[in-house]
PASEBA-1860 file (N, C-alpha, C; in nm, 3 decimals):
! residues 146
1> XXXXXXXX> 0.082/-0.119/0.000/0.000/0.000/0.000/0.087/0.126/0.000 ~ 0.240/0.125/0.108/0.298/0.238/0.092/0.330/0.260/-0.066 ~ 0.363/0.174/-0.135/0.398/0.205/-0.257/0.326/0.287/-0.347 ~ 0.195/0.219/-0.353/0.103/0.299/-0.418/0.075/0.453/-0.374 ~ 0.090/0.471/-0.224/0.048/0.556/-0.180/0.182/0.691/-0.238 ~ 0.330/0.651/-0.229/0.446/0.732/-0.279/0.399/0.752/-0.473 ~ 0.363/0.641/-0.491/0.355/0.657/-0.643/0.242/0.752/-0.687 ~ 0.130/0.747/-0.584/0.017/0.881/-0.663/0.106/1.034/-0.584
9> XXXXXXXX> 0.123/0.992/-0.467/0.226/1.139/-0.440/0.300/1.173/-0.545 ~ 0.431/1.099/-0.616/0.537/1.118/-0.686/0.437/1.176/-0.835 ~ 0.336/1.126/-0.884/0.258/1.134/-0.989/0.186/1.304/-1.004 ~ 0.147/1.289/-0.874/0.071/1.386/-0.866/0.155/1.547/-0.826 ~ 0.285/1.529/-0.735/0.326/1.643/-0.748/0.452/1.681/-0.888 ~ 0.466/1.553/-0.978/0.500/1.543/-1.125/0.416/1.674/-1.198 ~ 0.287/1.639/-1.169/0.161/1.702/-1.238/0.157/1.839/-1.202 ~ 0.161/1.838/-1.103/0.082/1.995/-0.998/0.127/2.089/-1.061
17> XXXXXXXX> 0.266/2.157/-1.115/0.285/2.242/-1.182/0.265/2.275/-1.316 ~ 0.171/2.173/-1.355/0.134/2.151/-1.486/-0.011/2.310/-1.484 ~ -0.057/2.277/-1.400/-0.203/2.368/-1.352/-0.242/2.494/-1.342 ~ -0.117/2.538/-1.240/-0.085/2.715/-1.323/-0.023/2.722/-1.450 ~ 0.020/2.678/-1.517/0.049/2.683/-1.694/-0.085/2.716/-1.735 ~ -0.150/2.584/-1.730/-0.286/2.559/-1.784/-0.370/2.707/-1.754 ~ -0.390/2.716/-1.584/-0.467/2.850/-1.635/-0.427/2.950/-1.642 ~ -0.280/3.024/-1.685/-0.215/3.108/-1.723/-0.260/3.136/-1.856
25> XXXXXXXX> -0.243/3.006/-1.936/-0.305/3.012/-2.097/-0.432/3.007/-2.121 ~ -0.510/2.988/-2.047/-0.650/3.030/-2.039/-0.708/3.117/-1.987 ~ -0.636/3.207/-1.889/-0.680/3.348/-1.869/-0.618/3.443/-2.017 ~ -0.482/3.403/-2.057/-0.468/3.464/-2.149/-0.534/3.438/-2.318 ~ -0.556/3.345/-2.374/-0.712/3.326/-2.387/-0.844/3.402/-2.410 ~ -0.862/3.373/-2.293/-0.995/3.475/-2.245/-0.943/3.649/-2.283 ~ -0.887/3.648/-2.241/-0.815/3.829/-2.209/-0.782/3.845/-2.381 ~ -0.741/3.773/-2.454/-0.711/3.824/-2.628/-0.843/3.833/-2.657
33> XXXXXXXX> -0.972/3.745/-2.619/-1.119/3.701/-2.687/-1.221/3.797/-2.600 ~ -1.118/3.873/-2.560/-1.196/4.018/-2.474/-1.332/3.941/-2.397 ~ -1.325/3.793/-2.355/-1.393/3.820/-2.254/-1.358/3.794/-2.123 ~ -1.249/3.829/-2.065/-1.210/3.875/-1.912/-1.135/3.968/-1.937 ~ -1.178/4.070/-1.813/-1.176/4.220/-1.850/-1.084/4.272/-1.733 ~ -1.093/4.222/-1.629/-0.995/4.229/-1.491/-1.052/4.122/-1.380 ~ -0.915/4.046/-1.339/-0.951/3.973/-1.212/-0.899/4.029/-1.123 ~ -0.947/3.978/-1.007/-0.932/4.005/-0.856/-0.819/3.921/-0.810
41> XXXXXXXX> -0.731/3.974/-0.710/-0.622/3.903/-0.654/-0.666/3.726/-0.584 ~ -0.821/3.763/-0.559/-0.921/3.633/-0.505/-0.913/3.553/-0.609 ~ -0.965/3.635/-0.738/-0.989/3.514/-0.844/-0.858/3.428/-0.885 ~ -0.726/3.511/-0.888/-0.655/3.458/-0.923/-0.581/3.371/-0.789 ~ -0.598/3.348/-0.702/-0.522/3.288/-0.606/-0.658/3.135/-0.610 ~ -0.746/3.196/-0.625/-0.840/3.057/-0.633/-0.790/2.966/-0.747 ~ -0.769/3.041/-0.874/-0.745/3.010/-0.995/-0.648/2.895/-0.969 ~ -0.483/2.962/-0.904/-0.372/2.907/-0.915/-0.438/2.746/-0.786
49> XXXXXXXX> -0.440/2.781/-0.659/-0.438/2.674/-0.608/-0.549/2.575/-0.624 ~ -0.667/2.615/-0.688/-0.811/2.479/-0.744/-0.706/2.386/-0.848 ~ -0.639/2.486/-0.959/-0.593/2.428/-1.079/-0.430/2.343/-1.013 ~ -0.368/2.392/-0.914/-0.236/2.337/-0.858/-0.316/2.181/-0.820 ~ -0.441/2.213/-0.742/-0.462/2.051/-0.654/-0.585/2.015/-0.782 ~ -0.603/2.061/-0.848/-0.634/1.946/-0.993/-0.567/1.903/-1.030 ~ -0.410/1.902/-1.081/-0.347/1.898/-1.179/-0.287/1.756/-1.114 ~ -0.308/1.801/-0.912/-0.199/1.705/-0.875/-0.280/1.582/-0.857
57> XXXXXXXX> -0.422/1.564/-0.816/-0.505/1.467/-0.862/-0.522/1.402/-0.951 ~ -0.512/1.449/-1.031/-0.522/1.420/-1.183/-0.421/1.340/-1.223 ~ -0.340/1.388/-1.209/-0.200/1.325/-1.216/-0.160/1.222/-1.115 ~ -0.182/1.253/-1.007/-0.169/1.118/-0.931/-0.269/0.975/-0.958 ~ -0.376/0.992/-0.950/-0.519/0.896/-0.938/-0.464/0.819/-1.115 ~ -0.407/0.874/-1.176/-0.323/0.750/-1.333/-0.252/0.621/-1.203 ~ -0.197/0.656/-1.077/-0.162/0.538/-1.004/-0.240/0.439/-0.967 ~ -0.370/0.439/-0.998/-0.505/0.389/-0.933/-0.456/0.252/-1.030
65> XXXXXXXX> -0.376/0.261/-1.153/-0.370/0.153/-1.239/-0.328/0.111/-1.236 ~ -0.186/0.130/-1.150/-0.085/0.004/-1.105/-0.138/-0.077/-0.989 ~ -0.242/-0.089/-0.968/-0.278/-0.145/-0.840/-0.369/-0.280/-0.889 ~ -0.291/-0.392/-0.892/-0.255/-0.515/-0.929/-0.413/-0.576/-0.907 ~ -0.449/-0.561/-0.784/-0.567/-0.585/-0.724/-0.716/-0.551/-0.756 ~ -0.721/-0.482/-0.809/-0.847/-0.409/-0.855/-0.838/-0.423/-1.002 ~ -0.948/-0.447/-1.039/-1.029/-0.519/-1.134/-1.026/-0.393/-1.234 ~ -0.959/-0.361/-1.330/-0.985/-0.243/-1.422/-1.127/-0.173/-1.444
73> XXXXXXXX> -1.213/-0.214/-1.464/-1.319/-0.148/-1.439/-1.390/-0.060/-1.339 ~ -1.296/-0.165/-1.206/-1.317/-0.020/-1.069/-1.241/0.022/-1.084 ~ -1.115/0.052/-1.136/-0.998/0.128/-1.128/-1.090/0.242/-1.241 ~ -1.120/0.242/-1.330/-1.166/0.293/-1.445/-1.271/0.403/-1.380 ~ -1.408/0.312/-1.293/-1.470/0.370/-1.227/-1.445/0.472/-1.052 ~ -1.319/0.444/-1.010/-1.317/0.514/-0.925/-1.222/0.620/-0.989 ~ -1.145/0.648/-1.079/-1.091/0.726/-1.155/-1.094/0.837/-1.250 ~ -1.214/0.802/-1.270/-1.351/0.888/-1.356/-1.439/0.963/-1.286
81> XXXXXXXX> -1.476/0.891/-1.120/-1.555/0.931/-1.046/-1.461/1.033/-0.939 ~ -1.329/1.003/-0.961/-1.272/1.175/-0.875/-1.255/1.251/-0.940 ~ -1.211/1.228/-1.057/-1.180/1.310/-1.165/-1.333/1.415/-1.207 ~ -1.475/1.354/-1.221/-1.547/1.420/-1.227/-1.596/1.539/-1.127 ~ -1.598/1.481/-1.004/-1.619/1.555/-0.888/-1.452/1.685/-0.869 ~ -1.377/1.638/-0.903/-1.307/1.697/-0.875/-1.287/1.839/-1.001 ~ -1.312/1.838/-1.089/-1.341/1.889/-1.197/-1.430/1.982/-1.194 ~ -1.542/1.928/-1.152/-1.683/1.993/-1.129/-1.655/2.105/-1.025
89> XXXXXXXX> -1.567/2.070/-0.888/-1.587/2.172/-0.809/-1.482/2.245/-0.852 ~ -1.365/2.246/-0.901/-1.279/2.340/-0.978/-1.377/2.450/-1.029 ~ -1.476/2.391/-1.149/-1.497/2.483/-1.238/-1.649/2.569/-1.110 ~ -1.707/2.525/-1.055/-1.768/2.584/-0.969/-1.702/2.651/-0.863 ~ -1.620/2.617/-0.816/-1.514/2.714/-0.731/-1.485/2.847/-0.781 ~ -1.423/2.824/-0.949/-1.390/2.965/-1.011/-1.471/3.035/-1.067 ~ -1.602/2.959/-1.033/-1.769/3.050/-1.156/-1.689/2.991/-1.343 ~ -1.656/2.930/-1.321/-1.648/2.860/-1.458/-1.793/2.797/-1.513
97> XXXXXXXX> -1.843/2.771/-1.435/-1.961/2.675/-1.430/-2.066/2.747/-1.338 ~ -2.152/2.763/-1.378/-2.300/2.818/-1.288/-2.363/2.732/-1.207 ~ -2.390/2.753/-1.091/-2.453/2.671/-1.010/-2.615/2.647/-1.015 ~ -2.615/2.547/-1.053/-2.789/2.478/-1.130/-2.768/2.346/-1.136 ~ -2.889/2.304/-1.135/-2.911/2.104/-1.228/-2.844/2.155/-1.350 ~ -2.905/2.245/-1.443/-2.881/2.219/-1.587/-2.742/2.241/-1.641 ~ -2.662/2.340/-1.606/-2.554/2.333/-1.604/-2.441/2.242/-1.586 ~ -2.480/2.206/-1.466/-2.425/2.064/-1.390/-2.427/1.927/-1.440
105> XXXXXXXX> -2.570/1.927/-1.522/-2.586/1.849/-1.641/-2.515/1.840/-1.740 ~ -2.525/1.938/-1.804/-2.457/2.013/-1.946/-2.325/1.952/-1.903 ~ -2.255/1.987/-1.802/-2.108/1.973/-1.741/-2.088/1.801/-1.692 ~ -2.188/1.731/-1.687/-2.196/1.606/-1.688/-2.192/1.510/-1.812 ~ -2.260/1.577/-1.876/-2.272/1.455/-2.001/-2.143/1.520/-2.092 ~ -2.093/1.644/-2.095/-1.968/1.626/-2.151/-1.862/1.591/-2.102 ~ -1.844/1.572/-1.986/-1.734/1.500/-1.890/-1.719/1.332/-1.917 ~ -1.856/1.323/-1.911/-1.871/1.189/-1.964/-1.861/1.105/-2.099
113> XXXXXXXX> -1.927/1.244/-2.222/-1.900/1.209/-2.305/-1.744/1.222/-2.340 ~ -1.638/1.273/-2.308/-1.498/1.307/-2.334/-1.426/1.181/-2.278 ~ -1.477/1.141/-2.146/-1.387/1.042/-2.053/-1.458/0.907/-2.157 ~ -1.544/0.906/-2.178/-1.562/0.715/-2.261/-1.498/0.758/-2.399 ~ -1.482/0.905/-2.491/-1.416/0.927/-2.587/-1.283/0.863/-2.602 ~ -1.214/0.919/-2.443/-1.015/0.876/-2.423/-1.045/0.761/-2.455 ~ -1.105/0.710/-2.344/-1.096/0.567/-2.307/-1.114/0.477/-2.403 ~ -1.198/0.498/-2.494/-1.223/0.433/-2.640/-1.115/0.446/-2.731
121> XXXXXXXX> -1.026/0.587/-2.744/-0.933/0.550/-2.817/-0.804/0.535/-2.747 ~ -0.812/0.474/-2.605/-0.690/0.397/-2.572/-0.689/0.291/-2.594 ~ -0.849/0.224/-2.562/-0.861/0.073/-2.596/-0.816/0.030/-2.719 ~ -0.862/0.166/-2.831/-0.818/0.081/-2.964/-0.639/0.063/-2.995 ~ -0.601/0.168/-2.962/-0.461/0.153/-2.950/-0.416/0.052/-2.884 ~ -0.437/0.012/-2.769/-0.431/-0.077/-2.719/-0.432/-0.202/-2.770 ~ -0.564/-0.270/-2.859/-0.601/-0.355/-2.903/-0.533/-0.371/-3.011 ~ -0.483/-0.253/-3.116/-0.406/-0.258/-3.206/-0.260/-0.300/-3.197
129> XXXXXXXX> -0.231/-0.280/-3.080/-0.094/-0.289/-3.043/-0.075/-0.476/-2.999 ~ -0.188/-0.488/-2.937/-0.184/-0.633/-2.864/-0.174/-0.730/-3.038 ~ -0.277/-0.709/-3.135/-0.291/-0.764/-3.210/-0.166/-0.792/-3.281 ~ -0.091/-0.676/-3.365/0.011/-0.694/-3.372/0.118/-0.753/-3.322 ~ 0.144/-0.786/-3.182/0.232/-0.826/-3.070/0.192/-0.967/-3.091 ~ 0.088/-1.030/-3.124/0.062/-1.076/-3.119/0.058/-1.206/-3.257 ~ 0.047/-1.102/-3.368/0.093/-1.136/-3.495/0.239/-1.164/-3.487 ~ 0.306/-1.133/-3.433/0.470/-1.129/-3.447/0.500/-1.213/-3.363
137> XXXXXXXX> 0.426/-1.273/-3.257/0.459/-1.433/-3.174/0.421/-1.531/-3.240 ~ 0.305/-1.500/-3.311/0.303/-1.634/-3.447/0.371/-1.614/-3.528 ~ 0.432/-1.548/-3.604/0.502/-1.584/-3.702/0.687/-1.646/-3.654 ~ 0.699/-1.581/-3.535/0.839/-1.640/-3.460/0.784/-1.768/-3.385 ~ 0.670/-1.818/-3.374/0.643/-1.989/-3.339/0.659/-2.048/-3.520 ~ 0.609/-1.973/-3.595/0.600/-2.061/-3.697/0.720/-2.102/-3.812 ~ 0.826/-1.976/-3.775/0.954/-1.961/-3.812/1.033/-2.121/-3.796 ~ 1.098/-2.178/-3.873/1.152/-2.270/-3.777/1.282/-2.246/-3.728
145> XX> 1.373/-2.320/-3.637/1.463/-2.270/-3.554/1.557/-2.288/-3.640 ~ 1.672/-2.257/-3.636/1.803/-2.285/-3.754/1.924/-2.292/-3.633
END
């Protein structure tokens, strides 16, 4: 367990400085597309540390997959399920997101629709890769030895 537990640490503070980048280029962004006009020393200190402990979540919880024990599908599902929540209150923390059902909705089914998007084209990569790997152990069984 310590292992896992150093490996989403090591993952996640890998990540964390990834987050102020991110919304550095998205306030600047906004600010060329004239629509943010001036922030507050609030907005931006919310900005930096929501997006610092996203980035490091985010980045850590990819450790959820080395964990030998758990069945990929809960790994899949508890991975998706911090990532959403954790997401959600980011963008509600900074008024990114309006506080409502419908919004929250809106902010649901594209979270969802994006996360089975990855995940679909990792599988295929994936599958493409196995196949191949796989092509190339038959043809070195069928090789004969010299």
């Amino acid at each position: 367990m310590k292992k896992h537990v150093l490996r989403l640490l090591r993952r996640g503070f890998a990540a964390c400085g990834i987050g102020p980048m991110v919304l550095a280029v998205l306030y600047l962004i906004l600010d060329h597309q004239g629509v943010l006009q001036t922030l507050t020393v609030d907005q931006v200190t919310t900005g930096i540390f929501s997006l610092t402990t996203l980035a490091f979540i985010a980045g850590g919880m990819n450790a959820i997959y080395q964990i030998e024990r758990l069945p990929l599908m809960a790994a899949i599902s508890i991975h998706g399920g911090v990532l959403y929540v954790t997401y959600l209150a980011t963008y509600l923390l900074n008024d990114w997101l309006e506080w409502g059902p419908l919004p929250v909705l809106v902010f649901t089914g594209i979270f969802v629709g994006g996360y089975l998007l990855i995940w679909a084209v990792i599988w295929s990569i994936i599958k493409k890769n196995t196949e191949r790997i796989n092509e190339l152990m038959m043809k070195k069984r069928q090789t004969p030895a010299e």
